[in-house]
N, C-alpha and C positions, 0 to 999 in steps of 0.2 A: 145255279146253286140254290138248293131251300135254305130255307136261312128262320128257323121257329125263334120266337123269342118266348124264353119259359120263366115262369114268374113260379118261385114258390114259397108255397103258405101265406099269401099276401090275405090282410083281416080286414082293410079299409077295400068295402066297394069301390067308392070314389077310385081311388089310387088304381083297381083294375081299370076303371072305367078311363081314364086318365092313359094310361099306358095305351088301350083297343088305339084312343083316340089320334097318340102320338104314331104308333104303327101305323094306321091309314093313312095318315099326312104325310108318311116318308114312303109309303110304298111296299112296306111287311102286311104280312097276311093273315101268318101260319102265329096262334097262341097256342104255350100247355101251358094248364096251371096244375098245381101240385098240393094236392093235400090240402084242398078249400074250395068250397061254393061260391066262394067272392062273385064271383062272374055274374051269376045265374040272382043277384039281388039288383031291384030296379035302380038304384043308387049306381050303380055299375054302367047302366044305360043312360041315366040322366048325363052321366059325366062325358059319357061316350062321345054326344054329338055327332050321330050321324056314320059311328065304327058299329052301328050295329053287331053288324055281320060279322064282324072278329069274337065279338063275344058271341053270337049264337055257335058259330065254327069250333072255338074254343076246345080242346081236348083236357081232358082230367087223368089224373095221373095220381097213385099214390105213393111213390116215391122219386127222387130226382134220377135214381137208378134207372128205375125203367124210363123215365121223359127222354133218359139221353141214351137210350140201348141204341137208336136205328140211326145215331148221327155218327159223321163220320170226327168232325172237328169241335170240339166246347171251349165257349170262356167265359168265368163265372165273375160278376161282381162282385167288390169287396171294398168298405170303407178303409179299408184296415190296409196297409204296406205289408203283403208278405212276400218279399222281398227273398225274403230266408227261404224260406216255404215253398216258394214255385217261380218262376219267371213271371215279371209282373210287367202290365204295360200298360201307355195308358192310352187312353180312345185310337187317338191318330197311331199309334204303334198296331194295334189290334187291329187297325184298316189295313197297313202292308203287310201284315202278317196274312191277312185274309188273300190278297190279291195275289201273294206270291201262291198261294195255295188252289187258286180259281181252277186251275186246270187238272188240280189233283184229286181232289175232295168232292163229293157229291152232297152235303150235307155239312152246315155249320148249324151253333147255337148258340144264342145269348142268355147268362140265367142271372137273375137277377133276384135275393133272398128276400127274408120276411121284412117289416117295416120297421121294428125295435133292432133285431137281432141280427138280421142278416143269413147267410148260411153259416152253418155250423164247417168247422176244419175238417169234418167225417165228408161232406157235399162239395168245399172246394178240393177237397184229393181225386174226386170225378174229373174236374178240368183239365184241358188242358196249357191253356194260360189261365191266369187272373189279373183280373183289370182293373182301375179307380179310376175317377175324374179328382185331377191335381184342382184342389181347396184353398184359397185364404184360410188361414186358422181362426179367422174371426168369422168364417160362417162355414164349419167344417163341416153339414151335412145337405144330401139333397132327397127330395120324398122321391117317391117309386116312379109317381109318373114324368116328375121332370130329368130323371137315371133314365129312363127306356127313350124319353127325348133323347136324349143330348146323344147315345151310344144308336139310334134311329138316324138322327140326322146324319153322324158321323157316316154311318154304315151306307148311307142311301148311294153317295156316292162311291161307294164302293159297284153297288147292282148298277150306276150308269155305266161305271167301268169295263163291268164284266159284259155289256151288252154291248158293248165298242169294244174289245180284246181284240188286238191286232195277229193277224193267223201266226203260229208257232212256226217257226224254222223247221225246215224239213231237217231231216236226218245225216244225209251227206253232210249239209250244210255244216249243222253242227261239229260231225266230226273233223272236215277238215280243219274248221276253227281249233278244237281241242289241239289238232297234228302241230298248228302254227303257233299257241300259245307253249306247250311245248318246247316246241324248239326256243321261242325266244327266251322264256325263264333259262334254260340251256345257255344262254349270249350272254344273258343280264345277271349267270352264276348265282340266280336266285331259285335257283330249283330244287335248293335243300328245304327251303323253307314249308314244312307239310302243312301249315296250317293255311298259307295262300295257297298252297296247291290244292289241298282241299275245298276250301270255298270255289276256285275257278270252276272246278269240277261238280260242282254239287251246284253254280249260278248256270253255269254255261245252259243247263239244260231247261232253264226258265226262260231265255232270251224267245222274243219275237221275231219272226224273217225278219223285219227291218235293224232291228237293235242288233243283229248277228250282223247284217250288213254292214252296217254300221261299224261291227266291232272289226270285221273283218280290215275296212277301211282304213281302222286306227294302227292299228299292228303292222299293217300293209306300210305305214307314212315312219313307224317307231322304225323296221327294220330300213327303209330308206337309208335314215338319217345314222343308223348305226354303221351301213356299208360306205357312204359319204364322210364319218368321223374315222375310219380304218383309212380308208385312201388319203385322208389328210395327211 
């Protein structure tokens, strides 16, 4: 999965230079910046230590519209709970949200706003989640480059994950599973309820060979016990 992290309108070099340096250490590559030169000031370099190369690579971009035209998946940072507003999550939520999607999505992004302001409500409506890192209120903010830390570190294991992804369940596999779960909600008279049926339906097809195996296994030991409680 490419995985860009886009910084926009950032005014403190340092802070780009900051962010290049957090990317390297965790293994991101791909920067856009948006609407500023930050990058391209020696301030940006000095901070870098040795991420050169993320700021020379660095793509520029004049609005977050286009940054996020060729991704398939966004999650924009925000100090702010909006809660109201959009599905909010936070670091560790935005890694399984990532993982369930590894296999579906060719492209994610992390955007992360200006250093006062943040993004405007117009740039988080591009998202598709939004994220905060949960605060003491007695030191409710974090600068840019310790945000692309912390949401870096998170993420890193995410990309060990996806380089160890156990092979997907082939197809038969699957369906027999759906045939079996089926019938047992049918036993367990649980089969009105559409919103479990719809989750089974909508996980099932995430499951790994092994995890299907697995699930098969479980179902396999539930009906058992249901034909051993009938003979009773």
């Amino acid at each position: 999965m490419r995985f860009p992290i886009i910084l926009v309108s950032p005014h403190r070099p340092e802070n780009v230079g900051a962010a290049a340096r957090a990317m390297k250490t965790m293994g991101f590559n791909e920067l856009r910046i948006v609407n500023s030169q930050a990058h391209l000031a020696p301030a940006a370099r000095w901070v870098a230590h040795g991420a050169g190369e993320i700021l020379d690579s660095a793509t520029h971009w004049n609005s977050l519209a286009e940054a996020l035209a060729d991704i398939d998946f966004s999650v924009a940072t925000t100090a702010r709970s909006r809660a109201k507003f959009r599905y909010y999550a936070t670091p560790q939520q935005v890694q399984t949200l990532l993982e369930e999607k590894l296999q579906w999505v060719g492209s994610a992004a992390l955007v992360f706003g200006r250093e006062d302001t943040g993004l405007t409500n117009e740039e988080l409506a591009l998202a598709d989640v939004l994220t905060g890192v949960p605060m003491t209120a007695d030191y409710p903010s974090l600068n840019l480059g310790q945000a692309v830390m912390v949401y870096c570190y998170q993420l890193s294991a995410l990309r060990q994950v996806s380089a160890t992804t156990d092979a997907p369940a082939d197809v038969p596999q699957l369906d027999a599973l759906r045939q079996r779960l089926d019938r047992l909600l049918v036993r367990l008279e649980v089969n009105d309820d559409r919103k479990m049926v719809d989750w089974l339906a909508q996980r099932i097809g995430l499951l790994t060979q092994r995890d299907s195996a697995m699930l098969h296994r479980l179902v396999q030991d539930v009906e058992k016990k249901l034909i051993d409680k009938k003979s009773d």
